[in-house]
Every structure is written in structure tokens, then in C-alpha cells.
DOZAKE-614959 format. One record per atom (N, C-alpha, C, O, CB): residue in three letters; atom name; x, y, z. Coordinates in Angstrom, 2 decimals. Atoms other than C-alpha are relative to their C-alpha. Glycine has a CB too. Layout:
DOZAKE-614959
[r "ALA"; "CA"; [X; Y; Z]];
...
END
This chain:
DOZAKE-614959
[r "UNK"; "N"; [0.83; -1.17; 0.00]];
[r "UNK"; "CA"; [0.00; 0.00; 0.00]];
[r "UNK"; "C"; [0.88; 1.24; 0.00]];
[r "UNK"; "O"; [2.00; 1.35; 0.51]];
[r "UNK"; "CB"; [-0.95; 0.00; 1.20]];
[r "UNK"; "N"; [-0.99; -0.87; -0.11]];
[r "UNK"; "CA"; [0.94; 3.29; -0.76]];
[r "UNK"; "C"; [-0.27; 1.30; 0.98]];
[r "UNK"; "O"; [-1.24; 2.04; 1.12]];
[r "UNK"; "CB"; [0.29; 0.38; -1.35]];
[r "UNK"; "N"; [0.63; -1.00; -1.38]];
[r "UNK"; "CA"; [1.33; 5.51; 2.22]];
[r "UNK"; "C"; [-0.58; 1.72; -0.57]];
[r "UNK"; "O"; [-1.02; 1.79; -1.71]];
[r "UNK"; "CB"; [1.67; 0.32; 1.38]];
[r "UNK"; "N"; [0.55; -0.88; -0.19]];
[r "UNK"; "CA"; [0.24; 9.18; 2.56]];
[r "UNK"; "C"; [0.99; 1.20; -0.71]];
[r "UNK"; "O"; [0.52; 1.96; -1.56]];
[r "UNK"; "CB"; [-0.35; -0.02; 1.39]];
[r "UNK"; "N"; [-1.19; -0.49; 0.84]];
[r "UNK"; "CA"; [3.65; 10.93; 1.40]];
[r "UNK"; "C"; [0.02; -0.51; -1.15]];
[r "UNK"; "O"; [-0.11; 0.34; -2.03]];
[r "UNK"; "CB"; [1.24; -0.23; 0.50]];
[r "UNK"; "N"; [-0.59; -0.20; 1.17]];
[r "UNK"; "CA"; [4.41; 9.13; -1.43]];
[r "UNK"; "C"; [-1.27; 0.33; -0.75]];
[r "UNK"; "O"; [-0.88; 0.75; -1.84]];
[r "UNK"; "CB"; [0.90; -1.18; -0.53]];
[r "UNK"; "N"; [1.24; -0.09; 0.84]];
[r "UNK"; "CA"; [0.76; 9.56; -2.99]];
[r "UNK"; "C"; [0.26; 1.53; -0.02]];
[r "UNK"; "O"; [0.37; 2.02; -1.14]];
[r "UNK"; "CB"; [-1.60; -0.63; 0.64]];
[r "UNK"; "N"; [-0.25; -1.51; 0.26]];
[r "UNK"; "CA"; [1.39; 13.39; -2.27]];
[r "UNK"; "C"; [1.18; -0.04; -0.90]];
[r "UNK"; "O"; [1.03; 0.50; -1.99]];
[r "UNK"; "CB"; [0.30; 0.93; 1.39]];
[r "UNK"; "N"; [-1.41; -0.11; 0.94]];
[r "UNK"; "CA"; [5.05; 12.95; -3.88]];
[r "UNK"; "C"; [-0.35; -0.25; -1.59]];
[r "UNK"; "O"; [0.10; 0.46; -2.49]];
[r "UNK"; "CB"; [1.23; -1.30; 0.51]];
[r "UNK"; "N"; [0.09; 0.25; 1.17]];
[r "UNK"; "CA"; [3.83; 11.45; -6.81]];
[r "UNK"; "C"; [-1.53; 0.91; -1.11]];
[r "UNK"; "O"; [-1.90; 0.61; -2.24]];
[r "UNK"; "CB"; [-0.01; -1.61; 0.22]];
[r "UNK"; "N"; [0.92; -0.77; 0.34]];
[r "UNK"; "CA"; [0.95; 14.05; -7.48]];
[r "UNK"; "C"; [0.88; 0.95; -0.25]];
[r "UNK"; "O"; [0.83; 1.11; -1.47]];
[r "UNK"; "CB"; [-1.08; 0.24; 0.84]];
[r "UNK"; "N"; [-0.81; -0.92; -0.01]];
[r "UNK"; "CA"; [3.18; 16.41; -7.41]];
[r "UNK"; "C"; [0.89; 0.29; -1.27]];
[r "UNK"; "O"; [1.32; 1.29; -1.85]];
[r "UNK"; "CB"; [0.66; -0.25; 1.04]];
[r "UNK"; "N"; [-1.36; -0.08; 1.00]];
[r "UNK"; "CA"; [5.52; 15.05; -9.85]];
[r "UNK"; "C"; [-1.34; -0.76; -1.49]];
[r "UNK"; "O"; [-0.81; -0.78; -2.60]];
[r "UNK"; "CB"; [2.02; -1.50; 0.76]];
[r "UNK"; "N"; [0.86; 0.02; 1.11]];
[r "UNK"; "CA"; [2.59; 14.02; -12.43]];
[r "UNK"; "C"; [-0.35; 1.86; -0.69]];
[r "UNK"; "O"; [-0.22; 2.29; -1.84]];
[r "UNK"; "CB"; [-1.51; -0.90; 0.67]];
[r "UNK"; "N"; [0.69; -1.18; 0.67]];
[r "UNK"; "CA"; [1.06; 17.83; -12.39]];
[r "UNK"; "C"; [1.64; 0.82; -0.57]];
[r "UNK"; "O"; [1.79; 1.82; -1.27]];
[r "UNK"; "CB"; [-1.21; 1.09; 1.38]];
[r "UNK"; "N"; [-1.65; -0.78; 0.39]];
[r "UNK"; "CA"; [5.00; 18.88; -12.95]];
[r "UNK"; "C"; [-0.16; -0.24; -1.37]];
[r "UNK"; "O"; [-0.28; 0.62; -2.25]];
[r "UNK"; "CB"; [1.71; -0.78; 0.68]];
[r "UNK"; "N"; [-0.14; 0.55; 1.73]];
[r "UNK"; "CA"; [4.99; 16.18; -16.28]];
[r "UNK"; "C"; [-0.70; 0.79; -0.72]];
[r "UNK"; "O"; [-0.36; 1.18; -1.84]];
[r "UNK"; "CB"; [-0.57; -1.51; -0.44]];
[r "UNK"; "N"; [0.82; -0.23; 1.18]];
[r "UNK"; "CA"; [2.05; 17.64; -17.41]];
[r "UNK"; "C"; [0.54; 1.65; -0.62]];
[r "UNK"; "O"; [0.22; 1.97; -1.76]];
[r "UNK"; "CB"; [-1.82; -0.09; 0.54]];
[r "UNK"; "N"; [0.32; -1.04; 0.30]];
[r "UNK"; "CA"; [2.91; 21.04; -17.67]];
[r "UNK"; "C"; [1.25; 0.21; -1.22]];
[r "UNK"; "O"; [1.30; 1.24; -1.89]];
[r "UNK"; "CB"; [-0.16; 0.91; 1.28]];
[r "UNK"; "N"; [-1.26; 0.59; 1.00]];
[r "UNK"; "CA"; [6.26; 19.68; -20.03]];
[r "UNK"; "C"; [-1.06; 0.02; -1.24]];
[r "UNK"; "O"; [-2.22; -0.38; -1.22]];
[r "UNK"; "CB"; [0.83; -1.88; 0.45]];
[r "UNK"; "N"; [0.86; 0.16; 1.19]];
[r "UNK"; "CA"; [5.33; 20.36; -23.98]];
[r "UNK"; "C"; [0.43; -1.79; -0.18]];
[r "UNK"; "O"; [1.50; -2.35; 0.01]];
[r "UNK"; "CB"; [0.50; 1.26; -1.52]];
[r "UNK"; "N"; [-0.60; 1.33; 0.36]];
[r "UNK"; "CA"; [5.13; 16.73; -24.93]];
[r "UNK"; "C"; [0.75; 0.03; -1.32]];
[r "UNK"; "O"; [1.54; -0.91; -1.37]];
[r "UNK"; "CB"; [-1.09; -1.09; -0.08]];
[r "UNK"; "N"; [-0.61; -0.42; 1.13]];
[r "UNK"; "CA"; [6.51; 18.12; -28.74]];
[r "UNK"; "C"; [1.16; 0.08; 0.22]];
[r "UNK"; "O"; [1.79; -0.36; -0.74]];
[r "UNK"; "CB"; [-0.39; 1.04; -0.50]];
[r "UNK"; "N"; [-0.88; -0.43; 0.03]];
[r "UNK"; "CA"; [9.39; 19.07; -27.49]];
[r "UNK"; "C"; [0.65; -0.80; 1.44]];
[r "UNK"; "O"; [0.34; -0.70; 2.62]];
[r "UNK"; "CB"; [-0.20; 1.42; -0.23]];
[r "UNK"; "N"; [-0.80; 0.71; -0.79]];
[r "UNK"; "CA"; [12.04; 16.59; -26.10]];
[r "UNK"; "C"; [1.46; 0.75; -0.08]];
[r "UNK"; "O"; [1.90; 1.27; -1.11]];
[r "UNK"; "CB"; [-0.02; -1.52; -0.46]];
[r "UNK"; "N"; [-1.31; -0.53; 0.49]];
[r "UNK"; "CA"; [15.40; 17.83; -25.55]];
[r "UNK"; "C"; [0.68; -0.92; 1.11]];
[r "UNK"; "O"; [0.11; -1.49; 2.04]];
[r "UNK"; "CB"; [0.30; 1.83; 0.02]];
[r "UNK"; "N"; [-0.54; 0.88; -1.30]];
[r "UNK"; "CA"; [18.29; 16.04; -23.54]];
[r "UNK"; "C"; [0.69; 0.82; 1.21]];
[r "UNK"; "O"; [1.33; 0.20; 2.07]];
[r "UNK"; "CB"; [1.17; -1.08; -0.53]];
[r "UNK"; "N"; [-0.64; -0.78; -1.21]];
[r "UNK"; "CA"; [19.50; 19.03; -21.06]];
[r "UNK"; "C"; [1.18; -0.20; 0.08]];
[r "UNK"; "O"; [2.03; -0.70; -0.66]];
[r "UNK"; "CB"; [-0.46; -0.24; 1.25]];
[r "UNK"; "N"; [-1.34; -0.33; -0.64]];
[r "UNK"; "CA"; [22.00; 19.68; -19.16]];
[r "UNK"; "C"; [0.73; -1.59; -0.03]];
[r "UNK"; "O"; [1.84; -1.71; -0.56]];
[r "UNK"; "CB"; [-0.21; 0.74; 1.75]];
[r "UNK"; "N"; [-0.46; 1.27; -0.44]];
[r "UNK"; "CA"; [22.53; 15.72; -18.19]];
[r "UNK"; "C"; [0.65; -0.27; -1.11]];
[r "UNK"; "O"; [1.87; -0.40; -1.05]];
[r "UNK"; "CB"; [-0.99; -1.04; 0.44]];
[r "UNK"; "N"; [-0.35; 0.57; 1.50]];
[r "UNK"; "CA"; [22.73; 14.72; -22.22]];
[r "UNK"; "C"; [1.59; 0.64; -0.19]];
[r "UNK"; "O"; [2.54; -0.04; -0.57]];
[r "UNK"; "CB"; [-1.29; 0.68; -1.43]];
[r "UNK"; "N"; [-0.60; -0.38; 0.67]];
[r "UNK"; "CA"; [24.99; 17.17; -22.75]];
[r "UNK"; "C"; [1.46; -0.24; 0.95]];
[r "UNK"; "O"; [2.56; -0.22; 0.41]];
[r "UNK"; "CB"; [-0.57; 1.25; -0.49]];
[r "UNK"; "N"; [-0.98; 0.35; -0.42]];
[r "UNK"; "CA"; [27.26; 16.37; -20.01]];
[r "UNK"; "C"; [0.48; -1.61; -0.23]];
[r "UNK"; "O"; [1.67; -1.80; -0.48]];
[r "UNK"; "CB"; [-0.13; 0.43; 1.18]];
[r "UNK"; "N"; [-0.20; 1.19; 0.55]];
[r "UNK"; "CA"; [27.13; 12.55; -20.72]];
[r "UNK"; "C"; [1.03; 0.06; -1.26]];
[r "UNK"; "O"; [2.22; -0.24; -1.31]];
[r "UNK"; "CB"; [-1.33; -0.53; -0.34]];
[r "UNK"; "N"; [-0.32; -0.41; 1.78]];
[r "UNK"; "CA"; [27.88; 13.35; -24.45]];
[r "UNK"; "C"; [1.30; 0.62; 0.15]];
[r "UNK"; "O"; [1.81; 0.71; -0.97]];
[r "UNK"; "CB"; [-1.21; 1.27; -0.90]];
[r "UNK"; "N"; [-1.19; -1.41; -0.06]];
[r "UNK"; "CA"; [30.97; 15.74; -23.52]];
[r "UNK"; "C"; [1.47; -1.15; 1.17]];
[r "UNK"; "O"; [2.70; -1.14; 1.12]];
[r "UNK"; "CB"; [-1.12; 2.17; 1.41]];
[r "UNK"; "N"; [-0.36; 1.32; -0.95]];
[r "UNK"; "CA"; [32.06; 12.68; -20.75]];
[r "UNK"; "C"; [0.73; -1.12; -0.80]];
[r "UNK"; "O"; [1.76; -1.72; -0.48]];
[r "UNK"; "CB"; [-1.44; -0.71; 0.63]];
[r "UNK"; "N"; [0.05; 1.23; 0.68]];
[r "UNK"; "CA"; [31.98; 10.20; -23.36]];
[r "UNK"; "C"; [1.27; 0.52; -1.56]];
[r "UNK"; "O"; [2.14; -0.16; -2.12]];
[r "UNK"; "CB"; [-2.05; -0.43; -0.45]];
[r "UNK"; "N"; [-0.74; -0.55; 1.21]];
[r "UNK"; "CA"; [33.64; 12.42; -26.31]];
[r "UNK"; "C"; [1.85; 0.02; 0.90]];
[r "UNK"; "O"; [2.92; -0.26; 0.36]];
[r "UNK"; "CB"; [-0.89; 1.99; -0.59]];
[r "UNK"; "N"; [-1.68; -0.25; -0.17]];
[r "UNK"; "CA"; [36.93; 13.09; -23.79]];
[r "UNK"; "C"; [0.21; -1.22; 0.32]];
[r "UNK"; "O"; [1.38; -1.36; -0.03]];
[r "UNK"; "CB"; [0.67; 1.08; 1.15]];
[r "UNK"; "N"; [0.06; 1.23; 0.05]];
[r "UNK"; "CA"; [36.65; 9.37; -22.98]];
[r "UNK"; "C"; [0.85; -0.59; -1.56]];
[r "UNK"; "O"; [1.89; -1.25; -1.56]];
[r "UNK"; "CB"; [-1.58; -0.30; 0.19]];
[r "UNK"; "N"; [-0.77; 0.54; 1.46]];
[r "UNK"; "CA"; [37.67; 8.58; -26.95]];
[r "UNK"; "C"; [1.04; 0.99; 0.44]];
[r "UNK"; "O"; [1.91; 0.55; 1.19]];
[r "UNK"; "CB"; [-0.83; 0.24; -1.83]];
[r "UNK"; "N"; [-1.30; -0.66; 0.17]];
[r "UNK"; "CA"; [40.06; 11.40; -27.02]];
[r "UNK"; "C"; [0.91; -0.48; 0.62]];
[r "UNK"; "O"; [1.96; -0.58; -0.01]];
[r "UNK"; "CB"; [0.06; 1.20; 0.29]];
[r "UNK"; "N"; [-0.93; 0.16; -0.82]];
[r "UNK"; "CA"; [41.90; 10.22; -24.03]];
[r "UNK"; "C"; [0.59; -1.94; -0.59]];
[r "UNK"; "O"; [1.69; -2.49; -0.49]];
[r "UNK"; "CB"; [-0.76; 0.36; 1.79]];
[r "UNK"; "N"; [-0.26; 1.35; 0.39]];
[r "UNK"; "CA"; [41.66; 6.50; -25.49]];
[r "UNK"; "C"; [1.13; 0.22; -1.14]];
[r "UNK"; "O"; [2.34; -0.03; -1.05]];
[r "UNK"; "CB"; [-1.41; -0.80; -0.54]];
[r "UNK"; "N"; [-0.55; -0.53; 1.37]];
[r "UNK"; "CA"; [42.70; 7.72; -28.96]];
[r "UNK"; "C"; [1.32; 0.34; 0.26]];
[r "UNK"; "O"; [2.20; -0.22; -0.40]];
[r "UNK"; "CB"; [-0.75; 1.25; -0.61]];
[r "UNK"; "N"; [-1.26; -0.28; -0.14]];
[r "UNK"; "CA"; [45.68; 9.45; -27.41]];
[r "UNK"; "C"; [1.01; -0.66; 0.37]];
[r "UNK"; "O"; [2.21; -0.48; 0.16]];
[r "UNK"; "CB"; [0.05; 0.72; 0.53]];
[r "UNK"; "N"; [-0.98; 1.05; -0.67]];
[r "UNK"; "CA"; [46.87; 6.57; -25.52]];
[r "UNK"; "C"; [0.51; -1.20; -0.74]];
[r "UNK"; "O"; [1.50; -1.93; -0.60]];
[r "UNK"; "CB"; [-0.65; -0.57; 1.15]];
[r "UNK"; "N"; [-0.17; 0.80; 0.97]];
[r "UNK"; "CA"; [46.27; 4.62; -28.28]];
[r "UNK"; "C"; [1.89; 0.08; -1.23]];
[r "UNK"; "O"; [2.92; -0.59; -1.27]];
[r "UNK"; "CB"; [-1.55; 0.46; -0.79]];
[r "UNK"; "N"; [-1.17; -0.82; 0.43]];
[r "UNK"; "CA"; [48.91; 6.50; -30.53]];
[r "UNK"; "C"; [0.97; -0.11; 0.60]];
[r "UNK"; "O"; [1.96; -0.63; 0.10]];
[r "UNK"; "CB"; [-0.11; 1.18; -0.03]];
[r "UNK"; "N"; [-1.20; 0.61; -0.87]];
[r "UNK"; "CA"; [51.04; 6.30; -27.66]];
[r "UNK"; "C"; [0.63; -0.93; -0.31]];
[r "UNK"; "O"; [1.75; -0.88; -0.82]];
[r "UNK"; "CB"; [-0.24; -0.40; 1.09]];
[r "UNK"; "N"; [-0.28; 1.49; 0.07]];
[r "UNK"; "CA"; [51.20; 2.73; -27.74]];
[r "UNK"; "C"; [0.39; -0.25; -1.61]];
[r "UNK"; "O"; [1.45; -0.82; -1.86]];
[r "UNK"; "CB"; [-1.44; -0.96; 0.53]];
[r "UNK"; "N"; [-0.16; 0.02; 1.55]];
[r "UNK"; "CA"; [51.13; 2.77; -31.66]];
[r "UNK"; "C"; [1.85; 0.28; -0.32]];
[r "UNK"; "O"; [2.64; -0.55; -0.76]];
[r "UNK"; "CB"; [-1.16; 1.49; -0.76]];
[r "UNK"; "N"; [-1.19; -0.71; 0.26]];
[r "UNK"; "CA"; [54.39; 5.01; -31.89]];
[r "UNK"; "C"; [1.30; -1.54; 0.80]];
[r "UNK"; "O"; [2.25; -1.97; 0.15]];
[r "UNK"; "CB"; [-0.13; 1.99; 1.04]];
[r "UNK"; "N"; [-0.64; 0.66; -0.64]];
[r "UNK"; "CA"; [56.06; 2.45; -29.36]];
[r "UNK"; "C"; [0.53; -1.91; -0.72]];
[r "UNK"; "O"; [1.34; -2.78; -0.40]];
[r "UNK"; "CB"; [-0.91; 0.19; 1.27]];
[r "UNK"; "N"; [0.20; 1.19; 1.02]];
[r "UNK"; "CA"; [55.55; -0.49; -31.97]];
[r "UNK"; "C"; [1.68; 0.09; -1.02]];
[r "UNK"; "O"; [2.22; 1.09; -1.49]];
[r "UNK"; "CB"; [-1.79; 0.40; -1.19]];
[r "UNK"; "N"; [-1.44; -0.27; 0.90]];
[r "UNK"; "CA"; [59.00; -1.21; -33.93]];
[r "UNK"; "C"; [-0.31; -1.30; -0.74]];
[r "UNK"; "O"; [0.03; -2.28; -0.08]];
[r "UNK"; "CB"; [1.79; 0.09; 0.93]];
[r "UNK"; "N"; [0.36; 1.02; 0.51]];
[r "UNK"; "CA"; [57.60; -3.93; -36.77]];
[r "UNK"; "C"; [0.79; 0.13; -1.44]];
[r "UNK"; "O"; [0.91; 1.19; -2.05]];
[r "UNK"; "CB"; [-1.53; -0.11; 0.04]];
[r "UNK"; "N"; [-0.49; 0.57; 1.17]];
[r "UNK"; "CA"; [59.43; -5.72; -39.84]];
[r "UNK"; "C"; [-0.20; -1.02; -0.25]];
[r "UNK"; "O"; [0.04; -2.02; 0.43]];
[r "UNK"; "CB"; [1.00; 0.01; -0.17]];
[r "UNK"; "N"; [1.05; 1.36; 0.00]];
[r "UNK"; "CA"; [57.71; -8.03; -41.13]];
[r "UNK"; "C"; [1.23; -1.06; -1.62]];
[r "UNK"; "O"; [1.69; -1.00; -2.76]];
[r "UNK"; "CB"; [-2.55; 0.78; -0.74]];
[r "UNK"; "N"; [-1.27; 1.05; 0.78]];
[r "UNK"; "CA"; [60.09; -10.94; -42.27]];
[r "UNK"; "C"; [-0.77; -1.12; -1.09]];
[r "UNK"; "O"; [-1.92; -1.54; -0.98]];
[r "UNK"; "CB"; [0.98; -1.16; 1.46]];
[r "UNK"; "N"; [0.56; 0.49; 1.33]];
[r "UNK"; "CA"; [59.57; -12.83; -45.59]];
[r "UNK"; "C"; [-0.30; -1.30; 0.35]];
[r "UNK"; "O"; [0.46; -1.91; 1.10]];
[r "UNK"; "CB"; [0.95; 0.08; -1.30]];
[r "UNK"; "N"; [0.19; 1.72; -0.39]];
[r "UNK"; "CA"; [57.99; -16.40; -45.33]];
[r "UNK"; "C"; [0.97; -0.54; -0.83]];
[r "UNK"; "O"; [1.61; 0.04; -1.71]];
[r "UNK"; "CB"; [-1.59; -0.82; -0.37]];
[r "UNK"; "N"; [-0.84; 0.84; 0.60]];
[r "UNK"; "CA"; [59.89; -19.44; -46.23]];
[r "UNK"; "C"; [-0.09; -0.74; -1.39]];
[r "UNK"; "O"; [0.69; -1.59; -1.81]];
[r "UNK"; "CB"; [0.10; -0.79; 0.83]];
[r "UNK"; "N"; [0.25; 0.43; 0.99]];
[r "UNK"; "CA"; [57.79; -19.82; -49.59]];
[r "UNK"; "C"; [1.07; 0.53; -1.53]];
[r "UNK"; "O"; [2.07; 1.22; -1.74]];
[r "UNK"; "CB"; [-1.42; 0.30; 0.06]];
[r "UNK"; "N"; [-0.75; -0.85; 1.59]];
[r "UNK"; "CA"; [58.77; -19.14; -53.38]];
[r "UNK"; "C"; [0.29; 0.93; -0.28]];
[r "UNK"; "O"; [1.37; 1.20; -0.81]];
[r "UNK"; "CB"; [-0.45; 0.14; -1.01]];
[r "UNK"; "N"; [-0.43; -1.50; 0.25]];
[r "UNK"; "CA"; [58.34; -15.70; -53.56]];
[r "UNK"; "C"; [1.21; 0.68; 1.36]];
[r "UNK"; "O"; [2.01; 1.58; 1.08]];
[r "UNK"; "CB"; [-1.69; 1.00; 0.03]];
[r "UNK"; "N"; [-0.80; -0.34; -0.71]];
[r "UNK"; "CA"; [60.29; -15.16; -50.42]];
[r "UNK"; "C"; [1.49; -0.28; -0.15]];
[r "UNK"; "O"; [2.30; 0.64; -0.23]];
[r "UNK"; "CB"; [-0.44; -0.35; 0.92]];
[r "UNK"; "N"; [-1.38; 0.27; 0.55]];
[r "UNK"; "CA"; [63.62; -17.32; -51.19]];
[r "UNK"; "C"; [0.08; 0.84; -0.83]];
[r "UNK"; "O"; [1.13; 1.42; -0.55]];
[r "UNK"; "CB"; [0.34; -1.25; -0.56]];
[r "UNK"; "N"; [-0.55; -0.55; 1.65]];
[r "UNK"; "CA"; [63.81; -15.45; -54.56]];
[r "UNK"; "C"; [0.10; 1.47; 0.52]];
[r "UNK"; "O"; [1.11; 2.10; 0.19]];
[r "UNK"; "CB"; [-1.32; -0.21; -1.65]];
[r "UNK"; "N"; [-0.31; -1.26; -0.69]];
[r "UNK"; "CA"; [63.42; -12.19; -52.67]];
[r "UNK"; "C"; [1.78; 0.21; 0.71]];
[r "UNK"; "O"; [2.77; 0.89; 0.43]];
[r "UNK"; "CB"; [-1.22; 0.02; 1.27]];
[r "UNK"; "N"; [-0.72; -0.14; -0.79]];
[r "UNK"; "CA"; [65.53; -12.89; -50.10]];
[r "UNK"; "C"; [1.87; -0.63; -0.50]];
[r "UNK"; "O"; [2.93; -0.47; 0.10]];
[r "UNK"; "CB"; [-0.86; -0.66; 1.14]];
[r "UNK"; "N"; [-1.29; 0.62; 0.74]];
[r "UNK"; "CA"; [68.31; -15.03; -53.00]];
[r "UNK"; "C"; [0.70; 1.34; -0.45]];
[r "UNK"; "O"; [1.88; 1.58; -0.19]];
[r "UNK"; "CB"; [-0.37; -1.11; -1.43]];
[r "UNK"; "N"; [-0.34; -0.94; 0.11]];
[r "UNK"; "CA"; [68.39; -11.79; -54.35]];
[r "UNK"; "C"; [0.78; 1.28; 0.30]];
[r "UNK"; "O"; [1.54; 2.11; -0.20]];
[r "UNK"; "CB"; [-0.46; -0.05; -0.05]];
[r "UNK"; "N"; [-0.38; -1.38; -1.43]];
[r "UNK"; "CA"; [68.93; -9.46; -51.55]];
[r "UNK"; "C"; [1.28; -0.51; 0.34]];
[r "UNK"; "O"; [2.10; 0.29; 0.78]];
[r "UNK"; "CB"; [-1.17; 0.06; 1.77]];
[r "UNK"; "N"; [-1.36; 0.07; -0.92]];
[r "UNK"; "CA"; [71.88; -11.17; -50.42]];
[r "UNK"; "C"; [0.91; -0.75; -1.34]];
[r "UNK"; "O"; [1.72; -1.63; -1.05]];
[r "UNK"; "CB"; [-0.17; -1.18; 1.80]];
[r "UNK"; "N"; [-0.64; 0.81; 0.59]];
[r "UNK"; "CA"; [73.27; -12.36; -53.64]];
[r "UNK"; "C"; [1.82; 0.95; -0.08]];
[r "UNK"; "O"; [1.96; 2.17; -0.11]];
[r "UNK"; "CB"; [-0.99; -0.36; -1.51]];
[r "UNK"; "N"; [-1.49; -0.63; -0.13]];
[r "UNK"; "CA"; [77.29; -11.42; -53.60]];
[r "UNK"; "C"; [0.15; 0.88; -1.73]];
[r "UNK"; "O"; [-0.18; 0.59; -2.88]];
[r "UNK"; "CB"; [1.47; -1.64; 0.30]];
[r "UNK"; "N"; [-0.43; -1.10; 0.87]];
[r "UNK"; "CA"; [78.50; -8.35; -55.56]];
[r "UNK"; "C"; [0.72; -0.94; -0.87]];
[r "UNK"; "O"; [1.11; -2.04; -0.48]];
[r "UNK"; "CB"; [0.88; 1.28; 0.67]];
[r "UNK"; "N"; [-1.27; 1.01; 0.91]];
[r "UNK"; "CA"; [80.68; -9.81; -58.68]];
[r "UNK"; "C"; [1.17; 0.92; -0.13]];
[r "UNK"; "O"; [1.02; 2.14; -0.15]];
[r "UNK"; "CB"; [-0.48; -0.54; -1.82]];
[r "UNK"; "N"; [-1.12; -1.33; -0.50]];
[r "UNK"; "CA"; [84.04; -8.09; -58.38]];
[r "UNK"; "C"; [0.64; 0.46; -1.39]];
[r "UNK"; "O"; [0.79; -0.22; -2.40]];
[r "UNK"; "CB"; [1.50; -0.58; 1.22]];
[r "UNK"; "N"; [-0.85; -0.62; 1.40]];
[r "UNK"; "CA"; [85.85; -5.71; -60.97]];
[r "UNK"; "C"; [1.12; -0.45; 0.69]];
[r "UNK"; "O"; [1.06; -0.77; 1.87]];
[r "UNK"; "CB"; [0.01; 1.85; -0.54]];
[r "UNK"; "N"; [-1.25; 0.11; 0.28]];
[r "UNK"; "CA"; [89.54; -6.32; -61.43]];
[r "UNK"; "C"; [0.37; 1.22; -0.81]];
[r "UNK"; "O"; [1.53; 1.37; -1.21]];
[r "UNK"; "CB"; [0.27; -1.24; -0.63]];
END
């Protein structure tokens, strides 16, 4: 059962709703702090990200197939010498 307060509390907060255009939703103050919360949230990810990115030192070594030997026969084949 609902006592004596909250039946007043909740009268209260109905004649409040009503007097809200129902046309017109907006998200306030809360939205916009959420939204502003959430945006430096990426940035700060993003930046740390990069961080970590920059810290990466990759060379990516040739497999042991066909095209790789012939790469790699190449690359190291000995100079032929002048006289």
C-alpha cells in the first residue's frame, strides 16, 4: 500500500509532467554532459592509443615460400668483383 507521502510525492511530480510540452524533447544539461564525458573518454583512449602505436617497432620478415627465397636469394646475392 501506498502511504500518505508518497501519494502526495507522486501528485506532485505528475502535475510537474504535465505542464512539459510533450513536442518538445530535448536532452538538457545531463545529455549534454554525458555526451561531452563520453567524447573526452575517446580522445583520451585515442591518445593513448597513438602512444602505444608510436612504441611499436615492426618488420615483417619474408615467409619461407617461393616468392620469399627469390626475394631474399636476391637481396643477399654477392656483388661480382671488378679487377
Amino acid at each position: 500500500m501506498m502511504s500518505a507521502t508518497s501519494t502526495l510525492a507522486l501528485t506532485h511530480f505528475v502535475t510537474l509532467a504535465d505542464s512539459f510540452d510533450k513536442d518538445k524533447v530535448t536532452p538538457g544539461v545531463l545529455g549534454f554532459i554525458v555526451f561531452a564525458v563520453i567524447g573526452g573518454a575517446v580522445w583520451l583512449l585515442m591518445k593513448s592509443m597513438n602512444k602505444q602505436m608510436k612504441k611499436v617497432d615492426f618488420e615483417e620478415q619474408p615467409e619461407d615460400g617461393d616468392a620469399g627465397s627469390t626475394a631474399a636469394a636476391s637481396a643477399k646475392a654477392p656483388e661480382p668483383k671488378t679487377s
